[in-house]
C-alpha positions in Angstrom: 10.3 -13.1 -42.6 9.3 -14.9 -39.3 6.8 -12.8 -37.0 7.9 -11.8 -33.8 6.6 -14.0 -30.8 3.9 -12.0 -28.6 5.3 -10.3 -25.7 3.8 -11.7 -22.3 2.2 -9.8 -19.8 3.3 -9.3 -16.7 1.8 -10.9 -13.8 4.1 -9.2 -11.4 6.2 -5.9 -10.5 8.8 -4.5 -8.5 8.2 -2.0 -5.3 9.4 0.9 -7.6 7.3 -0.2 -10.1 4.4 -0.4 -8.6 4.6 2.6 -6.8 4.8 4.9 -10.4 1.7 2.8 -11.7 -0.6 4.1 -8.6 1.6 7.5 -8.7 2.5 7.0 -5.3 6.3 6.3 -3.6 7.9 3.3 -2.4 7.2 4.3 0.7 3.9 4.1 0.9 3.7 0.5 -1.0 6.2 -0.8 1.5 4.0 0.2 4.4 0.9 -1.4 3.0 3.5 -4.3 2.3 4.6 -4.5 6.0 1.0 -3.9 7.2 0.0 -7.3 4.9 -2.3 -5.2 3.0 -0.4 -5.4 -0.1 0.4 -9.1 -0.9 4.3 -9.4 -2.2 6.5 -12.5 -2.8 10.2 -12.0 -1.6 12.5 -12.9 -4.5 16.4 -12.6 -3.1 16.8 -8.6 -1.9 14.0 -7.9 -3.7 9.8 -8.0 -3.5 7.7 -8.6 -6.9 3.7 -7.3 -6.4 1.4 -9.0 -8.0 -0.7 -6.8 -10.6 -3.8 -7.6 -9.8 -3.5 -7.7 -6.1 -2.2 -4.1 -6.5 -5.6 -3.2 -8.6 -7.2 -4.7 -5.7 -5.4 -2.8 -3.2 -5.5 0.5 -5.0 -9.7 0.1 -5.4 -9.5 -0.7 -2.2 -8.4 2.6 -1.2 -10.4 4.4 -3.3 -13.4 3.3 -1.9 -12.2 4.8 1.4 -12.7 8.3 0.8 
């Protein structure tokens, strides 16, 4: 039986997405977003975050407190 291929990682994620990794709302990503905070590449309708420039952002903020 053949093996199954490896699933690829994802490089990138949507607005919704990205907002229930950080445990945040949409919101809040969309203001970071607009504010050119949060890096995003416009697809269509639609915006696709990068994973690690959301890491980036999000330890970013941490280091704010």
């Amino acid at each position: 039986m053949p093996s199954k291929p490896p699933s690829p990682e994802r490089i990138a994620v949507t607005v919704k997405e990205a907002a229930a990794l950080i445990g945040t709302n949409t919101g809040q990503i969309r203001k970071a977003m607009y504010a050119r905070e949060l890096p995003a590449a416009r697809l269509g309708n639609s915006y696709a975050i990068g994973v690690e420039d959301l890491r980036k952002w999000f330890d970013s903020k941490k280091k704010m407190l």
